[in-house]
Every structure is written in structure tokens, then in C-alpha cells.
C-alpha positions as a printed Julia matrix, in Angstrom:
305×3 Matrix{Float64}:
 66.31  210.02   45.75
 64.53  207.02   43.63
 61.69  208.59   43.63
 63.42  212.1    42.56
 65.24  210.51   39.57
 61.34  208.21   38.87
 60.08  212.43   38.47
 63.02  213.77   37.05
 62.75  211.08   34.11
 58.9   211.47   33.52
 59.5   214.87   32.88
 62.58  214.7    30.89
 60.08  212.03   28.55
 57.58  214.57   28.56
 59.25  217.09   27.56
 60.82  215.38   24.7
 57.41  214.79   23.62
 56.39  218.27   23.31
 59.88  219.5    21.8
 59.51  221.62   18.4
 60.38  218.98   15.41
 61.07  221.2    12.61
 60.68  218.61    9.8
 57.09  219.92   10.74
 54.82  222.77   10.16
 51.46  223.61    9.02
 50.46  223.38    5.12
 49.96  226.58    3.18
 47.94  226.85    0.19
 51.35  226.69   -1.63
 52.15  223.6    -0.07
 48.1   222.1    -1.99
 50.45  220.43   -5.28
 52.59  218.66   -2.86
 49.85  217.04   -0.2
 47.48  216.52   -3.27
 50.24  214.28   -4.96
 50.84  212.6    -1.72
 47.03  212.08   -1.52
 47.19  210.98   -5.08
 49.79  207.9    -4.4
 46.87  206.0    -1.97
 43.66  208.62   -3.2
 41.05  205.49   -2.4
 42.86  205.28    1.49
 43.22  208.8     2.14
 39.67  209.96    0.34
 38.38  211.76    3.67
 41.49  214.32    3.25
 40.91  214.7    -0.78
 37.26  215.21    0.03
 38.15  217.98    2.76
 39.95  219.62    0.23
 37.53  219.64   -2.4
 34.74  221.25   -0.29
 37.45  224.37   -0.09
 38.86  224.22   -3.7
 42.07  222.78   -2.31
 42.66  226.29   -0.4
 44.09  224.92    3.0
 44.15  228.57    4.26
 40.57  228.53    4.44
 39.82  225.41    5.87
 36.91  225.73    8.73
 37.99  224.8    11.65
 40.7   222.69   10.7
 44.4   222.62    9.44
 47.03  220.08    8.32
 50.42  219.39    9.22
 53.41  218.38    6.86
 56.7   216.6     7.37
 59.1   217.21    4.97
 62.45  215.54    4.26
 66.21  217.05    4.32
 65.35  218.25    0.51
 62.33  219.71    1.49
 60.26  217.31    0.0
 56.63  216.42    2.02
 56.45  212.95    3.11
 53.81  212.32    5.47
 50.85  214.78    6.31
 48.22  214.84    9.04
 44.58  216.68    9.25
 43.91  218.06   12.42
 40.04  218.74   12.57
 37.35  217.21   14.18
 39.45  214.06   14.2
 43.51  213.54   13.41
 43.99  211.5    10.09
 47.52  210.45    9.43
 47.97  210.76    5.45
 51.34  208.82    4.4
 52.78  207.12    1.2
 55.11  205.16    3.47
 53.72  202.08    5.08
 55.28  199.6     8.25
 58.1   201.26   10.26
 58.31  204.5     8.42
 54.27  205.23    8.23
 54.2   204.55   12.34
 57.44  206.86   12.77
 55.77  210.01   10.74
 52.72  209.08   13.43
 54.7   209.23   16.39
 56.42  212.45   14.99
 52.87  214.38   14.49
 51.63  212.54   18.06
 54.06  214.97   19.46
 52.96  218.06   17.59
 49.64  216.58   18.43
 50.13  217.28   22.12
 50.97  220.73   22.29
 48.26  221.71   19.76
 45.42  221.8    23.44
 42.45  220.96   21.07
 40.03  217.99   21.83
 39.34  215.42   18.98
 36.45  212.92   18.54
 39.17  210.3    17.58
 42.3   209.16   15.72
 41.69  207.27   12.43
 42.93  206.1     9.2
 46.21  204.19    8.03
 46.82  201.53   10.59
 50.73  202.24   11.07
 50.19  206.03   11.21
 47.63  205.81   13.74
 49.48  203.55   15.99
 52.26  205.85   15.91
 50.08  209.1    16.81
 48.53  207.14   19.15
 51.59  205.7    21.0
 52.42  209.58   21.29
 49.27  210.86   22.85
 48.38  208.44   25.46
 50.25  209.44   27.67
 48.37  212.47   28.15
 45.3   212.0    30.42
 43.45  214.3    27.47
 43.04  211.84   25.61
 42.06  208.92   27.23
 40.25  206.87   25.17
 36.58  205.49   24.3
 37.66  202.58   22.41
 40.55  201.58   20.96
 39.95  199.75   17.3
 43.74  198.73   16.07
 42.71  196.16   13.49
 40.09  197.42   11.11
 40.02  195.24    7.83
 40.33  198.49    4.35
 38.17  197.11    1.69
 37.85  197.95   -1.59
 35.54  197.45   -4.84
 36.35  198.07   -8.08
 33.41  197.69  -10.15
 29.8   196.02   -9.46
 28.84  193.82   -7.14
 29.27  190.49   -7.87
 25.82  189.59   -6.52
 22.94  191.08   -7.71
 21.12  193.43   -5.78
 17.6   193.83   -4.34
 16.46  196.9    -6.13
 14.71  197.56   -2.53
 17.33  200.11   -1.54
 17.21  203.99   -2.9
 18.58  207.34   -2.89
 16.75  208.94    0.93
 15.48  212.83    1.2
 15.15  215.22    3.47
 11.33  214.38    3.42
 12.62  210.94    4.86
 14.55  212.96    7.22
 11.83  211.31   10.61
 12.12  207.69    9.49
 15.88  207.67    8.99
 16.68  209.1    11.64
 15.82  206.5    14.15
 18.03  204.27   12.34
 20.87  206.88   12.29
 20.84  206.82   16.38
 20.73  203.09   16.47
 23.48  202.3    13.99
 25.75  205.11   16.21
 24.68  203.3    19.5
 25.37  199.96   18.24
 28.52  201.2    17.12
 30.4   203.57   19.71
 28.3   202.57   22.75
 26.98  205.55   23.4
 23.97  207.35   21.87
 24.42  210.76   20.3
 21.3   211.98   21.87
 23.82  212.37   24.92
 26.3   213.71   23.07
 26.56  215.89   20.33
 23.14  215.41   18.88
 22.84  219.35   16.89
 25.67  218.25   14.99
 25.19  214.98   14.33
 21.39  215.18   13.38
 23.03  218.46   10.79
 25.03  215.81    9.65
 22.55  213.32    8.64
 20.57  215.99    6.97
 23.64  216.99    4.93
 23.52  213.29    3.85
 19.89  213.32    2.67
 20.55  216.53    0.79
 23.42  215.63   -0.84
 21.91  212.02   -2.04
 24.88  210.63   -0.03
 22.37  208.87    2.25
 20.6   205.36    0.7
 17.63  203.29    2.14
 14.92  200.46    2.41
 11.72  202.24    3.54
  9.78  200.25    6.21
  6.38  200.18    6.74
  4.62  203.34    6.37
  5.04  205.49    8.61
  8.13  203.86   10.79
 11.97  203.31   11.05
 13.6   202.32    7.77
 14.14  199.0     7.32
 18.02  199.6     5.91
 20.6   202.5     5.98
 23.86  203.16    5.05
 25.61  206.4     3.74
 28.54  207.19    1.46
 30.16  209.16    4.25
 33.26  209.96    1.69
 33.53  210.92   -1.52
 35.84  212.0    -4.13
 36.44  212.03   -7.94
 38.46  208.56   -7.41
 36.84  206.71   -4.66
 33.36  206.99   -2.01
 33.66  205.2     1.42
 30.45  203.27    2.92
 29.31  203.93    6.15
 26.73  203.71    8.3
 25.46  200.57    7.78
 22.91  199.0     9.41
 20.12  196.54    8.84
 16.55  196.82   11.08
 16.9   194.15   14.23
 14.12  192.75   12.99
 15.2   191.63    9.82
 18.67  190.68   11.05
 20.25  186.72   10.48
 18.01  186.1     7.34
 20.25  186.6     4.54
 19.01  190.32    2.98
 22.17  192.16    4.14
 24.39  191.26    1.23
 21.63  192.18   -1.67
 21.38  195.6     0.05
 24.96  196.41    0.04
 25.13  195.56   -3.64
 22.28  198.2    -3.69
 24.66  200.85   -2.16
 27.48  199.98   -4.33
 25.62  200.41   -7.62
 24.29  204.04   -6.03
 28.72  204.61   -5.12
 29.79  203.65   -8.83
 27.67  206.79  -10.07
 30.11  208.8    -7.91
 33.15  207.2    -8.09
 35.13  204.25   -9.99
 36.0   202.26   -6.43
 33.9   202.04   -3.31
 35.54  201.22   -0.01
 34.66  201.13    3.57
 36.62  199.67    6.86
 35.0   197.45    9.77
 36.21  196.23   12.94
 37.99  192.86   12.32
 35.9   190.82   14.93
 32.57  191.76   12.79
 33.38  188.57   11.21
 29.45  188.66    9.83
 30.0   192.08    8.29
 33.46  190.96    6.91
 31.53  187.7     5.37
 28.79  189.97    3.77
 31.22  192.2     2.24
 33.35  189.48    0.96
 29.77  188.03   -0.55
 28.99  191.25   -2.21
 32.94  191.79   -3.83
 35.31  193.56   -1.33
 38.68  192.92   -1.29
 40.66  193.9     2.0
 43.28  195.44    0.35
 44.47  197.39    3.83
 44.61  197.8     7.53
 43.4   201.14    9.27
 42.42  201.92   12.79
 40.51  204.24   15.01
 40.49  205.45   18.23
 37.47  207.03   19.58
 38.15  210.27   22.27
């Protein structure tokens, strides 16, 4: 009988979980004016959705391979949003309580929607609420779990000068940046995307080079690059650093700051603010990003699937 009720209770949670919530349904392209003024209330935090929408002209309809959820209020008005892709990002206005309670609501729509995702990022309090949601499914157990990721913004230069060392990469430098490109994700996710993924993610790093959204240090002729980093976002208002990552070699010996200031002079010929996010125990990242300008002006988190 314990054990009955233990069942009965699971599945009662369960099913809660998956119930319709009908302050939510997918975006239209009449719904763009309403998610782009959401956007428009935190545009530097919630770039990678502005950007998405850009590529497509803000048509949602046509979005490949993707579409985004809204929650709207008793007077119809949209509150929160979420991008379901590749990845969930939360995209909210609200922050604390409210921002982790619009999560938890689109966790639940996350559920029933029987897609796989790399991961879960963005706002700190809408992630943890998607991601309190989802666990519970063994679909998505987890990589890594990142819940305290320092957002960091710059608003014009760097307040260190840079090396002049660092410049805009190519397609032609396609075989020496792309050793670094492996390493950096290695280092990173702790696993290499030679194993998984790599089509898309070496397409990716050639969209980079193309678009001059990919900057580096050359090394020696004919070998890996000596620095890397990319501006993985960008939008009218803001581009987001990624990417970065310094040759082993040349690691400990102070040229990491003077590089970034490299990137964010490149950045401020897209965009007026440059951002990016890093894992809060980097505490040598976090000190060479403080050293070059940034500001943590946030708190976002990821969680790689």
C-alpha cells in the first residue's frame, strides 16, 4: 500500500508537470513587436535571441529549426519568452522569484516538447527554474551543471591598452585556428568535438572566419595560433566574447589581458557594449577581465545536455 501511494504520487507530480499551461503558446510573427520590446528591456543579456531574430528579419515563422515560446499575463500582455533551438534560452524582464517561476513554467512545456538540446543557458533565475522542471526526466541528464556564471559587461574601450598582436582571422587561417578551436572546446566541456558533433561545429568555426566574427594571434608559421577568441553574438546593441583561449605555452605570463583589449577594440566596431559570461571559479579569467574593464553586471547559467 506504501509503496502504491510512493507510485501513485510520482505520477500524479508527473503529470502535473506535463499539464497544458495556457498562459503559454508559441510566438507568431505577430507576436515579433512584443518579444522584441521584451528583448529590448535587457538587449545586452538576451543578445543571442535578438541576434536569432535578425538572421530571419524578425519573422519567427521562419525560424530554422527552432521556435519560441511566450507567457503572457491575464491582459494578454507577454512577460517572459523562451527559444527552443539548439539550446533553451529563458528571455525575461523579471528577475529573482518571478524570472525562476516563468522558468519553471516553460520547464514544463519543455518536457512534452520530445526534442534533445545541447544545454540550458542564459539568465541565472530563468534557468534554474527550467532546470528544476526538467531534471526529473532521465532525458536530460546532465553534462555539467554551471549555476553561477559571473555576466560582464563593457561599455567602451579597454582600459588597458592592447597588444596590437591580435587581428581579424580568415578562412585561409581556417588549418591553424582550428586546432585551437578543439582545444578551447575540450578545455571547456570536457569532451572534444571530434567525438561529437564535429560537421557542425567545424561549419561553425568557418562561419566565424567568414563573417570576421573570429579574432587571432598567429603563431609561428605554419602552426596553432597562439590566441583565439570569437564574438559568438552579435547585435546592433551589444556582441558577446567567446571562445577564448590563450596557447598552453604562453599561459601564466601576463599577455592574456592585452589580447582581450585586442578583441574588445575589434567588438566596439560592431556594437556599443561587449559582454561575455565565465564560470565563477575561473577566478584567473574573472581577474583578467576585471584588468581589461568588465563589470559583472549579472548572473547567468548553463547547463550542458
Amino acid at each position: 500500500m506504501v509503496i502504491r501511494q510512493i507510485v501513485n504520487r510520482a505520477g500524479a507530480r508527473m503529470a502535473d508537470l506535463r499539464s497544458p499551461d495556457p498562459s503559454i503558446r508559441t510566438l507568431t510573427n505577430e507576436d515579433a513587436p512584443a518579444l522584441l520590446a521584451l528583448i529590448a528591456r535587457n538587449p545586452v543579456q538576451h543578445a543571442f535571441v535578438q541576434q536569432q531574430l535578425d538572421v530571419v528579419g524578425g519573422k519567427i515563422d521562419v525560424l530554422p529549426g527552432a521556435r519560441i515560446l511566450g507567457r503572457f499575463d491575464d491582459a494578454g500582455v507577454m512577460v517572459a519568452a523562451c527559444w527552443l533551438g539548439a539550446n533553451v534560452v529563458p528571455v525575461t524582464a523579471d528577475e529573482g522569484e518571478q524570472a525562476r517561476e516563468h522558468g519553471e513554467a516553460f520547464g514544463r512545456r519543455v518536457l512534452t516538447s520530445r526534442k534533445r538540446f545541447a544545454s540550458i543557458f542564459g539568465p541565472k533565475a530563468g534557468v534554474e527554474g527550467i532546470w528544476d522542471v526538467v531534471k526529473t526526466s532521465p532525458a536530460f541528464y546532465p553534462r555539467s551543471v554551471r549555476l553561477t556564471q559571473p555576466f560582464m559587461t563593457l561599455e567602451g574601450p579597454a582600459v588597458i591598452e592592447g597588444s596590437g598582436r591580435v587581428r581579424q582571422g580568415y578562412v585561409s587561417d581556417f588549418d591553424a585556428f582550428w586546432p585551437a578551436s578543439v582545444a578551447m572546446f575540450t578545455e571547456e566541456l570536457g569532451y572534444s568535438p571530434l567525438d561529437v558533433g564535429e560537421a557542425s561545429y567545424r561549419a561553425r568555426v568557418k562561419q566565424l572566419l567568414a563573417c570576421g566574427q573570429a579574432l587571432l594571434e598567429p603563431g609561428a608559421a605554419g602552426t596553432t595560433v597562439r590566441f583565439k577568441a570569437e564574438l559568438g553574438v552579435v547585435t546592433g546593441q551589444a556582441t558577446q566574447i567567446q571562445g577564448v583561449w590563450m596557447h598552453p605555452d604562453h599561459r601564466g605570463i601576463g599577455l592574456s589581458a592585452s589580447r582581450v583589449a585586442d578583441v574588445v577594440a575589434h567588438a566596439h566596431t560592431w556594437a556599443p557594449v561587449t559582454s561575455l559570461y565565465v564560470n565563477d571559479y575561473n577566478h584567473a579569467a574573472r581577474a583578467v577581465y576585471e584588468k581589461v574593464g568588465f563589470q559583472t553586471t549579472g548572473m547567468f547559467a548553463t547547463v550542458l545536455l
